[in-house]
N, C-alpha and C positions, 0 to 999 in steps of 0.2 A: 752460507752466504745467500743474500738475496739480491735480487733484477733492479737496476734501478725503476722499472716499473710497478713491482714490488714495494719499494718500498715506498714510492708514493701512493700506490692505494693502500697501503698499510696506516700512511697519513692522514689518508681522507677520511680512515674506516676511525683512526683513533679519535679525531678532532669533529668529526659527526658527532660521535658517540658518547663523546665529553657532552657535547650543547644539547642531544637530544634525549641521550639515556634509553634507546628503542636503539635496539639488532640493527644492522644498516646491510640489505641489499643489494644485487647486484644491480637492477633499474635505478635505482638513485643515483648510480655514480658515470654510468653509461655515456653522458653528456659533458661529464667533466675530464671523462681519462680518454674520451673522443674513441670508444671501442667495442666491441659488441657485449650483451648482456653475457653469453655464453665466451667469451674471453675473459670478464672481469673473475665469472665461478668458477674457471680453471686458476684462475692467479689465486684466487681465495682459500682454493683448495689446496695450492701447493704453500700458502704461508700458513694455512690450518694444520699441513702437514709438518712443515717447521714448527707447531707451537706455539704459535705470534698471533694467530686467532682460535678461539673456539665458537660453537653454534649449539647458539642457546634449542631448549625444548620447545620453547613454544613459535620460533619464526624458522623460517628458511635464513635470516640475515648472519650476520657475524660479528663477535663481540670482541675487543684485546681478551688476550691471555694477562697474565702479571710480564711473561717474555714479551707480550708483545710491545705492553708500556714500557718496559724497561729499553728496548730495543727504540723506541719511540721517543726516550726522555736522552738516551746517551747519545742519539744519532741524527733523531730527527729534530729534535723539538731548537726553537731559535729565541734567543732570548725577548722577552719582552720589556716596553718600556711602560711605566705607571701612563693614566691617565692624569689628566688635570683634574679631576675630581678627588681620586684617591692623594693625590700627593697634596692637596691642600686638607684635606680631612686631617689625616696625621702632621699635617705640618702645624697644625693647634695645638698640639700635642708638643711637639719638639721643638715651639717657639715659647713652651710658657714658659719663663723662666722662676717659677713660683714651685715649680716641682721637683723635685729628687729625680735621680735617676731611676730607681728601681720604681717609682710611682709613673716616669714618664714611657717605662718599658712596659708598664703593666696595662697601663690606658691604651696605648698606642696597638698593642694586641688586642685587647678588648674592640677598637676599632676594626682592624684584619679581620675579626672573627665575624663583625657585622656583617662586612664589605663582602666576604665570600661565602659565607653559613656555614664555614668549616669550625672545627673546634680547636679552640689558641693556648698554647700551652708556654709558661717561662717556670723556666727553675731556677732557683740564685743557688748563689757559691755555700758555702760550705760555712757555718758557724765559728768555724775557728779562725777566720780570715776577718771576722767583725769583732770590735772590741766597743765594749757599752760606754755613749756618753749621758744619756738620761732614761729614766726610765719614767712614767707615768703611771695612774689609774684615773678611772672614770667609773665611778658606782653607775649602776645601770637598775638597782632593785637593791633593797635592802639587805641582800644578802648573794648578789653578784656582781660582780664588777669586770669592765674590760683593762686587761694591765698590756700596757703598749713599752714595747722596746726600742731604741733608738739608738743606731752605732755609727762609727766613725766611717761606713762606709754609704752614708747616707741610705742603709737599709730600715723600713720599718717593720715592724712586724707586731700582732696583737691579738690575742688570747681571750676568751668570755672565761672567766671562773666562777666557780661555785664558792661562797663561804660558807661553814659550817654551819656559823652563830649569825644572830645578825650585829653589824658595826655600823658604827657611826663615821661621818665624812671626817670628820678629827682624827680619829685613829686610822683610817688608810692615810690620810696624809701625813702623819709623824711615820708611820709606818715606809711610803715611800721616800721621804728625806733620811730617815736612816738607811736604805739602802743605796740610793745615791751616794751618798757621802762615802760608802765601804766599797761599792765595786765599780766607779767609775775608772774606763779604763782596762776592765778586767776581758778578757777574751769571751765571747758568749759559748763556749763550749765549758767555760772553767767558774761559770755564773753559779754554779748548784753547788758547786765546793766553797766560792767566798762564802754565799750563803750558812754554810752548813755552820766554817770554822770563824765565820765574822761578825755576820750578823746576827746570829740562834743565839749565842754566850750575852750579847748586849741587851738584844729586843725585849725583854721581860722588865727593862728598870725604865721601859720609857713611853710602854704600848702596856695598856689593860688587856686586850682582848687577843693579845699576841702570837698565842698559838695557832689560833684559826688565821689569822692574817700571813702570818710566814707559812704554813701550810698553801695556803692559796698561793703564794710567790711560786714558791717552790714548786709546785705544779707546774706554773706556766713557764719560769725559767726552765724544767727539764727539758718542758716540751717545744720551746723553740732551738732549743740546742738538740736534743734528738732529730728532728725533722726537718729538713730543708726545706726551703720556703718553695711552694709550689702552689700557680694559681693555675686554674683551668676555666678557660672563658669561653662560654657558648657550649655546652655538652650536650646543649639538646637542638644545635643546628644541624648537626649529624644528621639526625633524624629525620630529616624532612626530606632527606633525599631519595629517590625511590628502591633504591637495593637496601634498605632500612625496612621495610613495609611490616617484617616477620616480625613480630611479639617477639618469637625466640631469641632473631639477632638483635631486637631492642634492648629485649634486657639485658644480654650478654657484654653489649657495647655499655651500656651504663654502672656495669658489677664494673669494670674494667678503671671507667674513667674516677670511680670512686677509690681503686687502691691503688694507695701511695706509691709501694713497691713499686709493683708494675711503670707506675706513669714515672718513678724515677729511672727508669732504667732508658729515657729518652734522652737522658743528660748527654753530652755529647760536649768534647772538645779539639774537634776538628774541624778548621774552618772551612769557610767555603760554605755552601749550599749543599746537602747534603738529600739524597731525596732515596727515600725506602718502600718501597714497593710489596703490600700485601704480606706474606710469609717471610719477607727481609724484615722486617719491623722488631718484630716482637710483643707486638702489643695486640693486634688482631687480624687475620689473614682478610679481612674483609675491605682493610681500611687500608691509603697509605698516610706515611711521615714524611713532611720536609722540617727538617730543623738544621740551624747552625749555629754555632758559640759566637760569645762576646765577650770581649772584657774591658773596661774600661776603669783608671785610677784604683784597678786592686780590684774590682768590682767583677765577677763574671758566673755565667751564667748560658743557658741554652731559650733557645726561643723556638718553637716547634708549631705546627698547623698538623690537623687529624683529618682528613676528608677520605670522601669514597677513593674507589680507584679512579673512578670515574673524572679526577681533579684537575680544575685546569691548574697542570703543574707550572707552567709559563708563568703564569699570572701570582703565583702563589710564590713562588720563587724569586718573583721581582716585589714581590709586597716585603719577605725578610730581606732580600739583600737592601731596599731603601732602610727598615729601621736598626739594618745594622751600622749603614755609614753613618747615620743620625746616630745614633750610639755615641760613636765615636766622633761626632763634631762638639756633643754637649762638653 
């Protein structure tokens, strides 16, 4: 246990630290805890003794431990409310009424990500909880095209393919009408099987170039049923923060935020605000995670933010609790 003097200079040392990112000192705090310089470096040294600080190489000051923020975030830390600036930013967002949910989750992270330079992470549900009501293409090059999927739980989702040959916009589009017509309805985890048993036995009496076009489906249907929809917004606001400076851990943090695995393993579905601290995460001892679940009309999903330790967790934690009640107003 610690002094309740303790653990206000344990507050001051965290919340300097957050704003300043520099060791914080025994003279800097002198004035505010009203005490001598050599009484603040016995208190420092008995919560360094606790764990709750460590002291960096290059200052005399004192940095959190991971104990220290956690002890900081369960005990001390007080919730915060948005500004007015922030809650109108996303309130554009959650007033359009021209957007899908999973488009107005996606934006509105994208916004977070600006707002704090952390990195913004949503994962959606699970493929077999969407069933397809239309599907599209968009030739983009004579011999690629984007094939976009569309389900009954207003999720979108969309694909760059290769085609083999090159085709004509007639034939992707009798191409996509034939699949429309056979799998609307069909569970998007069970798309690659209509496909195989529905539409492969048809497509030859109505498509010339048909093997290279069902090929190309079939790709991109595997691959939105394999992979859960995961967007990651801002990867490289991380980086600009100063415990980033190393090559090393740049490139480490960016091998990271590229595999999927990994970043899927942030899914989470327990509510509330959820916050993980360095070697609690699983993702990078350098970094922490606030994430919480949502679900909405069958719709759900996790919504996560990546920043230093260094985070203001306050502020980060009141930016997902506003887009989850929005969530749930749409």
């Amino acid at each position: 246990m610690i002094t309740e003097r303790q653990e206000h200079l344990l507050k001051l040392i965290v919340e300097n630290y957050i704003k300043t990112a520099r060791p914080v000192g025994s003279k800097a705090l002198c004035d505010i805890m009203n005490c001598s310089s050599a009484t603040i470096r016995n208190e420092m040294a008995a919560l360094e003794s606790e764990g709750m600080l460590e002291k960096t190489h290059s200052s005399s000051g004192r940095v959190p431990s991971d104990k220290g923020y956690r002890y900081y975030v369960d005990n001390i830390m007080q919730a915060k409310e948005l500004t007015g600036e922030d809650m109108l930013k996303l309130q554009t967002i959650f007033r359009n009424n021209s957007l899908v949910l999973s488009d107005a989750i996606e934006k509105s992270m994208e916004i977070v990500s600006e707002l704090t330079n952390y990195t913004a992470v949503v994962l959606g549900n699970a493929s077999e909880n969407n069933r397809v009501v239309k599907i599209e293409a968009v030739p983009t090059s004579p011999n690629t095209m984007t094939a976009i999927v569309i389900t009954d739980k207003g999720h979108v989702e969309n694909r760059n393919v290769t085609i083999k040959e090159t085709v004509s916009q007639a034939e992707i589009k009798q191409t996509v009408d034939i699949i429309n017509r056979l799998i609307v309805g069909t569970p998007l985890s069970e798309v690659s099987k209509a496909l195989e048993f529905e539409v492969k036995p048809i497509i030859g009496k109505y498509v010339k170039q048909h093997e290279a076009l069902y090929n190309a489906f079939y790709t991109a249907f595997n691959d939105f049923a394999v992979h859960p929809d995961i967007k990651v917004s801002g990867k490289a606001k991380l980086l600009g923060s100063p415990e980033f400076d190393d090559i090393t851990k740049v490139r480490n943090i960016l091998n990271k935020f590229e595999d999927s695995n990994l970043i899927k393993n942030i899914s989470t579905t327990e509510d509330g605000i959820n916050i993980h601290i360095g070697s609690e995460n699983g993702v990078d001892d350098d970094v922490s995670v606030i994430r919480t679940y949502y679900t909405k009309d069958g719709i759900e999903g996790t919504i996560a933010l990546i920043g230093p330790k260094r985070m203001e967790y306050d502020r980060a934690e009141a930016l997902l609790n506003y887009i989850k009640e929005n969530i749930n107003k749409i």
